[in-house]
N, C-alpha and C positions, 0 to 999 in steps of 0.2 A: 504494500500500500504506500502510496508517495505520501512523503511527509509535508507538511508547510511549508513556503518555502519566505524566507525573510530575507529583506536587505537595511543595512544598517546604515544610516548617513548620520555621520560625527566628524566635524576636524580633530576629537581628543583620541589619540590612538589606544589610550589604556581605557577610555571609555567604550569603544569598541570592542577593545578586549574579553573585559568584565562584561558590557552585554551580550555578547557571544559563549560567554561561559554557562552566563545566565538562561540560555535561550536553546541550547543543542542540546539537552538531552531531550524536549521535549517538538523542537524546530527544527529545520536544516536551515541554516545562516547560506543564503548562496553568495553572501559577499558583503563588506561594507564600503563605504566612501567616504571623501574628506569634504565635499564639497556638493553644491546645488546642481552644479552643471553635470558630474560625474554620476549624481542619482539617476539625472533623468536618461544616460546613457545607461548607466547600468540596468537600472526596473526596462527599459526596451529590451535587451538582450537576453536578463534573466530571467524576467516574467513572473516577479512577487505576489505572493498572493497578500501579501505586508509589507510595508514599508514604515520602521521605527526610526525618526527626525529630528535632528536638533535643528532650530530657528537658526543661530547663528553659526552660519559657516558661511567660507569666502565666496568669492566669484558669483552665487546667486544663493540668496539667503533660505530655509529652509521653507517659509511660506510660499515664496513667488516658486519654488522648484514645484510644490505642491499642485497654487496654481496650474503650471504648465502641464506637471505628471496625470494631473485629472481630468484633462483634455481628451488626454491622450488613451489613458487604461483609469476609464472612471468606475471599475470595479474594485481600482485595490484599494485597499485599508490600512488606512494611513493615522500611527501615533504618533502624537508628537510628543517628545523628552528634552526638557529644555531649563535655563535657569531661568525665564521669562516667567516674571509671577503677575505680569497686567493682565487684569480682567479683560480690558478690552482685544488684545492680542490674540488670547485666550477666543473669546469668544470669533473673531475672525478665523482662526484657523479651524473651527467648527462651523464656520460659515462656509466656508471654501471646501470643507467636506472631510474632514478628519473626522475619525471616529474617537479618536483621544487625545488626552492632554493631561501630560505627568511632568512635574516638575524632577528634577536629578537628583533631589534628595528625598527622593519619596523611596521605600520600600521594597523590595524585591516581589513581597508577594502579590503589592500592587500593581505592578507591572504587569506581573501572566494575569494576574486576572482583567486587565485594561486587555490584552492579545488575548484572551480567551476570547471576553466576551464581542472584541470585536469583529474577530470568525464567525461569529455565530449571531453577526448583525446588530450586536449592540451599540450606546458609545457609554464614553467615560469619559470624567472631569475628575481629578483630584481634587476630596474636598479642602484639602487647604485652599482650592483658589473659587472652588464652584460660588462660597456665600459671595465672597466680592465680584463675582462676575451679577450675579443675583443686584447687587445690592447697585453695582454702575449700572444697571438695566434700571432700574426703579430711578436714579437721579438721571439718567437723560437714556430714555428710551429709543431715541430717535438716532444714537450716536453713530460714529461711523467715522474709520481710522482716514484722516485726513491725505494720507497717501495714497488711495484708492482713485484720487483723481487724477494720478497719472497714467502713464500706455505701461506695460511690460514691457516692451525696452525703454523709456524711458526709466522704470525702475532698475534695469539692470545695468545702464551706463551712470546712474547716481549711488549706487552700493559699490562699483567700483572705484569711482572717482574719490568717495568719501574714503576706502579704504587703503585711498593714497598711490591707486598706478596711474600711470601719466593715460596722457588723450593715446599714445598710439599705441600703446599696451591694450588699451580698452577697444582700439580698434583692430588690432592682431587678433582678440580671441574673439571679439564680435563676428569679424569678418567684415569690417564694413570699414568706410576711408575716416581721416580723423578731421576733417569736414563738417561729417554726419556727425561725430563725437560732438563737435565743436558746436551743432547747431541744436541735439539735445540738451546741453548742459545751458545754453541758452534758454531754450522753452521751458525746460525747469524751474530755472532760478527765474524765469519772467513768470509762469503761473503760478509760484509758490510765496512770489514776493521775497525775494531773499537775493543780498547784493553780494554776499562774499562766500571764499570756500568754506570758513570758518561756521556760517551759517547755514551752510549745505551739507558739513559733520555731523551738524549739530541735529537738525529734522531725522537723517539716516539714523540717526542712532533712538532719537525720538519714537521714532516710526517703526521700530526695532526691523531693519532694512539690514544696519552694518550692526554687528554687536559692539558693546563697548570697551572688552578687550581687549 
């Protein structure tokens, strides 16, 4: 009988690790990654029936890889494990179609049972964060992460820039001239109102886009 098959996306390699310890006797791990861009390669090639997420990782951050991943294989089940404790956060990456959401200092057995139950079509929120997710729904019901009015690439050439590679770095792994770079980071900082890079850091990490690491 084929077992589960899971992919891990983490930049911490001993957190990888340890999740993989935690997860084979019961999963087969068909691989993990360091980064956004490397998941949505790998879930095409492996073919996850799960994919367990941290938010912060380089190159595309754990939500927008989400985004893209559920475009594409909007079957798989996706947790997210993260040090992000905003409700609001929280709640977008269940918005976007996660089935979970665990904080990294949560539990072991919390975990398989967040992977249990979301094989079996459930979700989960850890309740360290569930009451304040609750409780930011109740003071502005209407909320909505102010980064959402940008494009996907748009997101993906401000998560790089904020995390410091230059315009033709960003246009080597884009694929695209540093032009185009040059005329996104433009349209950015014109709709977002914001005149310097310092204030373009400063939203990314807000926005939990780039981590603050």
């Amino acid at each position: 009988m084929k077992r589960t098959g899971i992919v891990i996306a983490d930049d911490h390699t001993m957190m990888c690790a340890g999740l993989k310890r935690l997860l084979e006797p019961e999963y087969e791990v068909l691989g993990t990654v360091a980064d956004g861009r490397a998941l949505m390669k790998a879930a095409a090639e492996l073919k996850p029936d799960l994919v367990l997420v941290d938010i912060g990782m380089p190159l595309l951050n754990g939500l927008d890889a989400v985004r893209e991943l559920k475009k594409v294989m909007p079957t798989v089940k996706v947790i997210f494990l993260t040090m992000d404790s905003d409700p609001d956060i929280a709640s977008e990456a269940l918005r976007i179609g996660a089935a979970g959401y665990l904080l990294k200092n949560s539990e072991e057995a919390e975990l398989l049972q967040a992977v249990r139950g979301a094989l079996r079509g459930m979700s989960y929120v850890t309740p360290k964060i569930r009451k304040a997710m609750e409780e930011s729904f109740i003071r502005n019901p209407k909320s909505l992460t102010q980064s959402r009015q940008l494009s996907d690439r748009q997101r993906e050439v401000l998560q790089m820039l904020a995390e410091g590679r230059s315009m033709k770095e960003v246009a080597d792994i884009l694929a695209i001239s540093v032009r185009t770079v040059k005329f996104h980071k433009y349209r950015i900082m014109e709709d977002l109102g914001i005149s310097t890079n310092a204030e373009l850091v400063h939203y990314a990490i807000k926005h939990s886009i780039v981590s603050p690491r």
